[in-house]
C-alpha positions as CSV (number, residue, x, y, z in Angstrom):
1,X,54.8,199.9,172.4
2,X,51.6,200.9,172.9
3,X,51.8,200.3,177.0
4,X,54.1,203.2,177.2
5,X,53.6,206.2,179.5
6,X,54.4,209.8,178.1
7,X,57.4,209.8,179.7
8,X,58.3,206.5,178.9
9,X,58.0,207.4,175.5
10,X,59.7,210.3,175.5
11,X,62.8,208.6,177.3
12,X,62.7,206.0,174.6
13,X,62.9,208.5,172.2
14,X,66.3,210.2,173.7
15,X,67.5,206.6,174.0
16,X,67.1,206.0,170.2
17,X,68.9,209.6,169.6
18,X,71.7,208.6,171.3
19,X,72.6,205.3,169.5
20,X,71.6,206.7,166.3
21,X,73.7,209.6,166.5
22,X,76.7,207.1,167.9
23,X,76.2,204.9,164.9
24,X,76.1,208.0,162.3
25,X,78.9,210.0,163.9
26,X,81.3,207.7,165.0
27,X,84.7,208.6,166.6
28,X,83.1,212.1,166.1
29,X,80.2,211.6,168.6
30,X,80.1,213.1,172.0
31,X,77.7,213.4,174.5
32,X,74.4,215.6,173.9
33,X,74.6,215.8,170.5
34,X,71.2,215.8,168.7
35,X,69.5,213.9,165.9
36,X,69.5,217.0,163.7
37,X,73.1,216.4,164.1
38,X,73.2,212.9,162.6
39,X,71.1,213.5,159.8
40,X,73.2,216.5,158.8
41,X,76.3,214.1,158.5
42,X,74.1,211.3,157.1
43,X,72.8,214.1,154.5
44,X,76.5,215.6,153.6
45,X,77.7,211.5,153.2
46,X,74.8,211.5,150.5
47,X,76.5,213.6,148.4
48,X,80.0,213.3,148.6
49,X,78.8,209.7,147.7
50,X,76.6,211.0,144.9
51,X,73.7,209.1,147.0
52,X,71.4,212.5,147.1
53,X,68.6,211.1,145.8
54,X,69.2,207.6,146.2
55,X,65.6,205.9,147.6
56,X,67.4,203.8,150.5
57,X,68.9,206.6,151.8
58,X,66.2,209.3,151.4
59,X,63.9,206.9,153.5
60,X,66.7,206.0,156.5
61,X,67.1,210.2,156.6
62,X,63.2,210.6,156.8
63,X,63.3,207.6,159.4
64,X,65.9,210.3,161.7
65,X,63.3,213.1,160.7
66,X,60.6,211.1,161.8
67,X,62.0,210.2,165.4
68,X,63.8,214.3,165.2
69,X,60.1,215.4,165.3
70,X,58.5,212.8,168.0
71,X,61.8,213.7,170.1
72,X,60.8,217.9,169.3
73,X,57.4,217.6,170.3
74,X,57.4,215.4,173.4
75,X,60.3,217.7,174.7
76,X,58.3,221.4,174.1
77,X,56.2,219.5,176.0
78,X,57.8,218.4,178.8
79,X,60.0,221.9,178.8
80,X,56.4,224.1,179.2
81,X,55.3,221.6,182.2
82,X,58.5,221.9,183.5
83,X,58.1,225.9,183.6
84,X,54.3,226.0,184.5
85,X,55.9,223.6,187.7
86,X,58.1,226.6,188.4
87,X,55.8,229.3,187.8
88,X,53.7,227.2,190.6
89,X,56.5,227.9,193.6
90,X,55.9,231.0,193.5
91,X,52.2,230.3,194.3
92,X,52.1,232.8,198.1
93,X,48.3,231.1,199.1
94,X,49.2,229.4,201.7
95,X,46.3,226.4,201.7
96,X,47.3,225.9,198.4
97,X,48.4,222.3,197.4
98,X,49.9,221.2,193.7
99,X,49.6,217.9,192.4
100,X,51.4,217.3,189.1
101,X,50.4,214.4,186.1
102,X,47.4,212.9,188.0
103,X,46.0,210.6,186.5
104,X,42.0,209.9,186.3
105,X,39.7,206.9,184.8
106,X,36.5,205.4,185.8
107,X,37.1,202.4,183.4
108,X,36.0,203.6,180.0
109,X,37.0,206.9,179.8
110,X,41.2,208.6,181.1
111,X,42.9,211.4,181.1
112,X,45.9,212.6,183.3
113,X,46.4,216.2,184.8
114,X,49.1,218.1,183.9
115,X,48.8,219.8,187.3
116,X,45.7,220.2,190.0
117,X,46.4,222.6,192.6
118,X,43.7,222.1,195.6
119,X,42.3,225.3,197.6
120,X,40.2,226.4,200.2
121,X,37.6,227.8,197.3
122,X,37.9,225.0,195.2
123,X,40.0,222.2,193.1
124,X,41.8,223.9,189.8
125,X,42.9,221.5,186.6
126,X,46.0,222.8,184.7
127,X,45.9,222.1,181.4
128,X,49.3,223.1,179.9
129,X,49.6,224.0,176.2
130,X,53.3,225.1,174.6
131,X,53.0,227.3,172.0
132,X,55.5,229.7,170.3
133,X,52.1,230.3,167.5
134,X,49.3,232.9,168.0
135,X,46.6,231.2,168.5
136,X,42.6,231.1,168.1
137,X,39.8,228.9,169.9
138,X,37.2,228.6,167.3
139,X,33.8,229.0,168.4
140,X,33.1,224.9,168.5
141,X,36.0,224.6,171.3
142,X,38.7,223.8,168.6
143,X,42.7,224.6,169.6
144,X,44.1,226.7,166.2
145,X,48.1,227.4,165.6
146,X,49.3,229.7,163.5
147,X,45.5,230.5,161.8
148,X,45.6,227.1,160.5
149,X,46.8,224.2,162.2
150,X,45.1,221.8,165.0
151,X,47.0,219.3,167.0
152,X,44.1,218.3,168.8
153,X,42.2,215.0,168.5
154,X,39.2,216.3,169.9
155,X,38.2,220.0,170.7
156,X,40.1,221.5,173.7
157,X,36.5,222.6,175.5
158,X,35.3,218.8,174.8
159,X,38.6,217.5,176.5
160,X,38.1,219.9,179.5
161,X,34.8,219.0,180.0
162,X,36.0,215.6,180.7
163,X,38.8,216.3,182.8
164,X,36.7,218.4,185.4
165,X,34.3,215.4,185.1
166,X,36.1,212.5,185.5
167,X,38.5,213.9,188.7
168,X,35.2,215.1,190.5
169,X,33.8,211.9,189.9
170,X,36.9,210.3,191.2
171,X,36.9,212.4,194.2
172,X,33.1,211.9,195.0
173,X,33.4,208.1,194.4
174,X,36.2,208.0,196.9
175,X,34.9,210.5,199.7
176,X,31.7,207.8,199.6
177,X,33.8,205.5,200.3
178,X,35.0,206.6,203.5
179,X,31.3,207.6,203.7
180,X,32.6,211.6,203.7
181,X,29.8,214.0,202.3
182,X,30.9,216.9,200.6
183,X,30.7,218.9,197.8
184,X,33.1,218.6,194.8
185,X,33.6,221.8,192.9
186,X,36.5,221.2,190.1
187,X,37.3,224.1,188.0
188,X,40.0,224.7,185.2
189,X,42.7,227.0,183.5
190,X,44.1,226.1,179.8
191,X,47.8,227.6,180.8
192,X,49.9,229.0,177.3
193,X,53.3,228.5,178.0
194,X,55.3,230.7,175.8
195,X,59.0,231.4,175.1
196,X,60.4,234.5,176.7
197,X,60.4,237.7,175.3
198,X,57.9,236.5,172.5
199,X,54.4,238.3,172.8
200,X,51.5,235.4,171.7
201,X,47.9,236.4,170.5
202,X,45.3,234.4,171.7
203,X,41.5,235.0,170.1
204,X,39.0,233.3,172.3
205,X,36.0,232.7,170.2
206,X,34.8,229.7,172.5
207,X,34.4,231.9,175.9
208,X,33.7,228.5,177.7
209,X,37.0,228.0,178.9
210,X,39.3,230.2,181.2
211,X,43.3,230.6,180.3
212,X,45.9,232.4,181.1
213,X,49.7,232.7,180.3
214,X,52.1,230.7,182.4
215,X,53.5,233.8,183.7
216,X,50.5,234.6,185.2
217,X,48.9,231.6,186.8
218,X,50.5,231.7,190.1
219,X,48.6,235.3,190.8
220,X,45.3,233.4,189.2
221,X,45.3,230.9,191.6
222,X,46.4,233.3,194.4
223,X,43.2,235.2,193.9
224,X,41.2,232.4,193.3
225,X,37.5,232.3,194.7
226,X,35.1,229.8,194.0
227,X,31.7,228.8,194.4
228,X,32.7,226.9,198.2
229,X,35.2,227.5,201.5
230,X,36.4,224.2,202.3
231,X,37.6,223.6,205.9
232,X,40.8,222.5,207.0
233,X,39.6,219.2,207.5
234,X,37.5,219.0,204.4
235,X,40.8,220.2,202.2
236,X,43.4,217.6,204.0
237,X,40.4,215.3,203.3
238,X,40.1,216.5,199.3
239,X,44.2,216.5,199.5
240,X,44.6,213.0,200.5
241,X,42.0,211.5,198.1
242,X,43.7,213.4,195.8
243,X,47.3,212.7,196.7
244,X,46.0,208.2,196.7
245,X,46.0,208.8,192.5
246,X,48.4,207.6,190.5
247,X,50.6,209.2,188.0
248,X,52.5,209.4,184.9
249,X,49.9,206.1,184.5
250,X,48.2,206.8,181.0
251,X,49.5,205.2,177.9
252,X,50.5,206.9,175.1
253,X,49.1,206.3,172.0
254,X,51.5,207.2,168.9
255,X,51.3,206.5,165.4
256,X,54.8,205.8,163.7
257,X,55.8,202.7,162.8
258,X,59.1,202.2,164.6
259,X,59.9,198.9,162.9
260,X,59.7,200.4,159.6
261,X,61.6,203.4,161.0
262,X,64.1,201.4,162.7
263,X,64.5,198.7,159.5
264,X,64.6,202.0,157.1
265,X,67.7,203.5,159.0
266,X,69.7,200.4,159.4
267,X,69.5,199.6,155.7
268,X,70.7,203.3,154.8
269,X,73.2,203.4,157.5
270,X,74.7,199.9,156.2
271,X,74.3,201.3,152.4
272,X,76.7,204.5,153.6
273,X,79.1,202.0,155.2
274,X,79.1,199.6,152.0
275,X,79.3,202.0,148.9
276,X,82.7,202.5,148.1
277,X,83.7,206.2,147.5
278,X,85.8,204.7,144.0
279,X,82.6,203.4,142.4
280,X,80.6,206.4,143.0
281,X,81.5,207.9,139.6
282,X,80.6,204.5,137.5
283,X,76.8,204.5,140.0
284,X,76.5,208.7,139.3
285,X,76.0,207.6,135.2
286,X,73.7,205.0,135.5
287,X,70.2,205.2,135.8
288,X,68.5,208.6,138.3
289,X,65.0,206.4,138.4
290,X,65.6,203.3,140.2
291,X,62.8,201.2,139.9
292,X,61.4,199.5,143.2
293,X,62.5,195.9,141.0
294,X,66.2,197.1,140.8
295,X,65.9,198.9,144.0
296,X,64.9,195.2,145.2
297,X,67.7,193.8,143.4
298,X,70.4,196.5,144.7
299,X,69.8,195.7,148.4
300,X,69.8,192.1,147.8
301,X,73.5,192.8,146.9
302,X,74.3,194.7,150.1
303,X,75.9,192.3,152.0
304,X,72.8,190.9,154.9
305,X,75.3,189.9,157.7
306,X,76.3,193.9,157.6
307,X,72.4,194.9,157.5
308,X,71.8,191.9,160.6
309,X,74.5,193.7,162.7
310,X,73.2,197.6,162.1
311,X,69.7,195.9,162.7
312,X,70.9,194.4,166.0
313,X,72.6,197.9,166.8
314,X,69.2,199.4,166.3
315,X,67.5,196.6,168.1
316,X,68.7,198.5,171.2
317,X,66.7,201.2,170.4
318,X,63.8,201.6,173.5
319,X,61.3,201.5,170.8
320,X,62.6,198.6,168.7
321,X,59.8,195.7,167.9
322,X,61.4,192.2,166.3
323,X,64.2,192.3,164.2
324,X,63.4,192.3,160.8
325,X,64.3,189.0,158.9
């Protein structure tokens, strides 16, 4: 649903792996296998069966390859936070305080932090970008991979802005509330985080935004100065405020359709099951072109008490809606 966190999500997403690849591979699944797996053996039962190009099928293995590329994304994710986290320990300024997945609203507008790592000279966002892709800001502040693609929604030095904006805000409205006076200064590092070993190409035609590799931002931070020197007091001040934010709060806002995903797999799945492997030479001489009326007509056939169960199995999915009727 919609009211999901990131991480919520995410964990939904390994939850629907792991019945999917149960209910593909049977006695033959084991723990950790991956969805690539299941559609592999859902793929190589297509053709034994002489189902290759058979609609139902095709659309329960682009279901797998659907949830395959959430589950990809939101892990690369997670994985180059995860390294940028470690990078951080190795951070040797000695004020220095890390805050990881904050997150930020003032009612109309949110965001959450990857990271913000509070110093003596000044408050640092971490914005963490995976990448294995050269990569190009464009002048208007746009994220490029590979010369041509862009993941973002908005242009990376728009989002920025309004990260900086919204946490100083935050802090301000909060140190006003303990009636503290101080200036905010919030300032920002895009972070690449790259495999190892594999030499990334950034061109920065924006020159608005500071980055760095993940490999480097410890030393970045370490020789950090800003435009104020905080006190003790006025950075355990900053801290706490800072530390009082929630996290892992924002909701995550994706676009597929798990009920159609999850009604498209449990009719292919129970198609696989039902087909027997004798009749397979009679279907192979019909008709290539099934028409969506005999398509219609063919899963009328397919026993529903079988599709109810396999849709009940998949009801367990984390990201299941109502069962289809």
């Amino acid at each position: 649903t919609n009211e999901m966190t990131f991480y919520e999500y995410s964990e939904g997403l390994k939850g629907f792996q792991d019945i999917a690849v149960k209910m593909v591979m049977k006695d033959d699944s084991e723990d950790g296998m991956r969805l690539d797996e299941a559609i592999f053996r859902m793929e190589s039962l297509a053709r034994k069966k002489g189902l290759s190009q058979d609609t139902i099928i095709r659309k329960g293995i682009n279901a797998l390859r659907t949830v395959n590329r959430e589950l990809s994304i939101s892990m690369s994710g997670i994985r180059g936070e995860r390294l940028v986290a470690r990078t951080l320990e190795f951070i040797s300024r000695p004020e220095a305080k890390v805050y990881r997945n904050v997150y930020v609203t003032n009612g109309i507008d949110e965001t959450e932090l990857d990271a913000v790592v509070v110093t003596n000279e000044g408050i640092i966002i971490l914005e963490v970008k995976k990448t294995k892709d050269d990569l190009t800001i464009t002048e208007d502040g746009r994220l490029i991979h590979s010369g041509d693609e862009c993941y973002e929604k908005k242009p990376l030095g728009e989002k920025m802005e309004l990260k900086r904006r919204l946490l100083k805000e935050a802090i301000e409205e909060s140190l006003a509330d303990d009636a503290i006076n101080m200036p905010v200064v919030v300032d920002s590092y895009i972070v690449f985080s790259t495999p190892k070993e594999l030499r990334i190409h950034v061109t920065d035609n924006y020159h608005q935004e500071k980055w760095c590799f993940r490999t480097g931002i410890n030393q970045r931070i370490d020789n950090y100065h800003g435009n104020v020197m905080y006190s003790d007091l006025q950075l355990e001040q900053i801290a706490n405020k800072i530390s009082e934010m929630e996290a892992n709060k924002k909701r995550f806002q994706f676009s597929v359709d798990f009920d159609t995903v999850r009604r498209d797999f449990a009719n292919a799945i129970t198609a696989l099951e039902l087909i027997d492997d004798n009749a397979q030479e009679e279907r192979q001489t019909s008709t290539k072109h099934i028409t969506d009326e005999k398509e219609h007509q063919r899963v009328n056939v397919i026993s529903r008490e079988k599709i109810k169960k396999n849709l009940q199995k998949v009801a367990q999915f984390q990201l299941a809606g109502s069962i289809a009727r």
